[in-house]
C-alpha positions as CSV (number, residue, x, y, z in Angstrom):
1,X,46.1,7.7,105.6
2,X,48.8,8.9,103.1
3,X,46.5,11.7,102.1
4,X,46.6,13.2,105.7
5,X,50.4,13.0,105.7
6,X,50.5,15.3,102.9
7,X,48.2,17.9,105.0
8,X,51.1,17.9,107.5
9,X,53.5,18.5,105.5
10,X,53.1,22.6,104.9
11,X,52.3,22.7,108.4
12,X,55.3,20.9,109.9
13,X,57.3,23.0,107.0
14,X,56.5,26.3,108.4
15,X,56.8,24.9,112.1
16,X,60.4,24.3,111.2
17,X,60.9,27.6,109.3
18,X,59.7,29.5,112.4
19,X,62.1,27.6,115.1
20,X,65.0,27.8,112.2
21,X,64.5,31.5,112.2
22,X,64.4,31.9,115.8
23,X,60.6,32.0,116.1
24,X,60.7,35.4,116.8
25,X,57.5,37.5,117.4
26,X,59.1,41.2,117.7
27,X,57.2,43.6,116.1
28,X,57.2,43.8,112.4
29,X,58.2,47.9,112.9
30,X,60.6,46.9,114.8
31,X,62.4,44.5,112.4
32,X,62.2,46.7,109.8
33,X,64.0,49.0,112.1
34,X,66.9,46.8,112.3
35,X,67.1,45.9,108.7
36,X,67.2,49.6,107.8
37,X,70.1,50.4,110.0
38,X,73.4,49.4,108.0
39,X,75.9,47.6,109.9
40,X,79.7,49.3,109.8
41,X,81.7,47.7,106.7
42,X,84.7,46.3,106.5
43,X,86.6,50.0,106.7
44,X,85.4,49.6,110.8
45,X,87.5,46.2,111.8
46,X,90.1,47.3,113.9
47,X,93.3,45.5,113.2
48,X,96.6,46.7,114.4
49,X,98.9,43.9,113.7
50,X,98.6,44.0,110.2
51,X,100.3,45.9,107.5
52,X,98.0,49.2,107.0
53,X,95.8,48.9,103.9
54,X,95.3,52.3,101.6
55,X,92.2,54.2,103.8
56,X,94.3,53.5,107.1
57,X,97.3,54.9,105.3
58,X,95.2,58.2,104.1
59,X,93.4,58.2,107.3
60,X,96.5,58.1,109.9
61,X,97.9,61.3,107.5
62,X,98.0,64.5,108.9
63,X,98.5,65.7,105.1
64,X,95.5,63.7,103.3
65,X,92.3,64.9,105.8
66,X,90.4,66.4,103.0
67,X,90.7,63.4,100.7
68,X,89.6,61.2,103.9
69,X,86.5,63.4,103.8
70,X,85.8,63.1,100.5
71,X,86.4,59.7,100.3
72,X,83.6,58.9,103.5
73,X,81.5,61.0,102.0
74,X,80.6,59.2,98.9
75,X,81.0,56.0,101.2
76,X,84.5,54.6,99.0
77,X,86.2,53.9,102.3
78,X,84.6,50.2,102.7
79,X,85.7,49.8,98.6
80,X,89.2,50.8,99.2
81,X,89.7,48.8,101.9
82,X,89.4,45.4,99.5
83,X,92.0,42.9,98.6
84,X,92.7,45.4,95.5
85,X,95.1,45.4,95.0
86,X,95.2,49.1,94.1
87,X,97.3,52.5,93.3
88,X,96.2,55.5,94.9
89,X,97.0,59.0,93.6
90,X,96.2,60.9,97.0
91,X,96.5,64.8,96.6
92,X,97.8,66.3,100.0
93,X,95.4,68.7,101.7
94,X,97.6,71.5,100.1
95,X,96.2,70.2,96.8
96,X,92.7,70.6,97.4
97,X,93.3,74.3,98.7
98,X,94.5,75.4,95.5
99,X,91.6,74.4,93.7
100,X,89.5,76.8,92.2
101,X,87.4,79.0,95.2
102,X,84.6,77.1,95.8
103,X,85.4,74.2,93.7
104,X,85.5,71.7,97.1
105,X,82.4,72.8,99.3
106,X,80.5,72.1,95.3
107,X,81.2,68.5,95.0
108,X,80.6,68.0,98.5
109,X,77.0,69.0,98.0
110,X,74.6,66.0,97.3
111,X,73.9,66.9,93.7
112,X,77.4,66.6,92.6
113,X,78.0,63.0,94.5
114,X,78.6,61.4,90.5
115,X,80.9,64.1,90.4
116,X,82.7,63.8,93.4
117,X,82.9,59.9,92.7
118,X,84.4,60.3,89.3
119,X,87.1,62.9,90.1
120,X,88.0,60.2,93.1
121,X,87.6,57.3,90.6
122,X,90.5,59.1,88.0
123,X,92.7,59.0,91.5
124,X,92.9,55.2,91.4
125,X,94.6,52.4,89.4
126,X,93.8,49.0,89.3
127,X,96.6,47.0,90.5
128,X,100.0,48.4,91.4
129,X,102.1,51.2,89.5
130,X,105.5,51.0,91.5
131,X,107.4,54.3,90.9
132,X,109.8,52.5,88.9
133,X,106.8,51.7,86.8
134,X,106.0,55.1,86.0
135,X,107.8,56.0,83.1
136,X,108.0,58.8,80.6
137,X,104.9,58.8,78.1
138,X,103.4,55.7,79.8
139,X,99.6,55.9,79.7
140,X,97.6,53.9,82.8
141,X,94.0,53.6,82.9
142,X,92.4,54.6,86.3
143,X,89.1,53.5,87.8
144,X,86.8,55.7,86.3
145,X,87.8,54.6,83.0
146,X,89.8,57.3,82.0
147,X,93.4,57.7,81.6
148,X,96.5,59.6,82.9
149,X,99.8,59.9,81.3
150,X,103.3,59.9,83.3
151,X,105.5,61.9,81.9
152,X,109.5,61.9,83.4
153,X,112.2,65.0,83.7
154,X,115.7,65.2,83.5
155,X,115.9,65.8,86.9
156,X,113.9,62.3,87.8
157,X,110.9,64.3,88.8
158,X,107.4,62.1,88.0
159,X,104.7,63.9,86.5
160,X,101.1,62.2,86.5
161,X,99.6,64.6,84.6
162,X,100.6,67.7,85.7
163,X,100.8,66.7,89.5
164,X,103.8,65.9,90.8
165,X,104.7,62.4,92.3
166,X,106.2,63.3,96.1
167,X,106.6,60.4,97.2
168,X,104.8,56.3,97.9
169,X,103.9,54.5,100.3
170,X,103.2,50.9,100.3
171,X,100.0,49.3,101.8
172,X,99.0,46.0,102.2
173,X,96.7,45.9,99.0
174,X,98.3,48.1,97.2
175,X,100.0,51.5,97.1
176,X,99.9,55.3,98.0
177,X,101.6,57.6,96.0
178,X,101.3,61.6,97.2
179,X,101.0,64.3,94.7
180,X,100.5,67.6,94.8
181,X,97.4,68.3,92.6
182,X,94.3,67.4,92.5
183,X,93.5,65.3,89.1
184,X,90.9,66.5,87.0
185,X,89.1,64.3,83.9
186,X,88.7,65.9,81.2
């Protein structure tokens, strides 16, 4: 008698997967389907009673549209809208137009994605750099691993590299600060 119990038991054990799972007999194609298709990230909850985060920031810019597109296009936006906290360098549009001719529509081609991803990477800091923070010969690490050096004028004027600092913006995890080139790693 015990012996027969033990027959039952694999059988009784996949019964219960099957109503567990839902039991469901769609097609195999048709599940695959479904798995294949990603879902929208975190970037796509809509929340407007909230302090913006960095992408919302960038995004509700009229200034920052190229960045926005470079940013969805190596598909950082779902990244950037984590707890972070972080500092973003965001180069106005203006910024990207005085690149080099041709220099943009390059890394926006799929064989320069790594590219594209490091040169974006060198535009963030982990954690947040307050402008107070950024002071004359101070050297920050950015997310790609590299680093950038602040430098500081007589005139007050912050230098992150050689881009200007034109102003922040605070975000609820982290901060934006504008400048007017485009940062390069060497």
């Amino acid at each position: 008698m015990k012996t027969r119990a033990y027959h039952l038991l694999p059988a009784s054990c996949l019964l219960t997967l099957l109503v567990a799972c839902g039991g469901s007999s769609a097609p195999a194609t048709e599940a695959a389907t479904t798995a294949a298709t990603p879902a929208a990230g975190q970037s796509a909850v809509s929340d407007d009673m909230s302090q913006r985060n960095v992408v919302q920031i960038a995004v509700g810019s009229p200034d920052h549209k190229t960045l926005v597109a470079a940013v969805q296009h190596v598909k950082y936006e779902d990244v950037l809208v984590n707890a972070g906290p972080f500092t973003v360098y965001a180069p106005t549009d203006a910024a990207f137009n005085a690149l080099p001719a041709g220099t943009l529509e390059g890394l926006l081609k799929p064989e320069n994605k790594a590219t594209l991803q490091d040169i974006l990477e060198y535009h963030v800091a982990l954690g947040v750099m307050r402008p107070e923070q950024m002071t004359n010969g101070r050297s920050v690490g950015m997310a790609n691993g590299s680093n950038v050096k602040f430098t500081v004028a007589g005139d007050g004027t912050v230098m992150i590299n050689d881009a200007k600092v034109l102003g922040s913006v605070p975000a609820s995890n982290g901060l934006v600060v504008v400048i007017d080139k485009v940062l390069i790693p060497q």
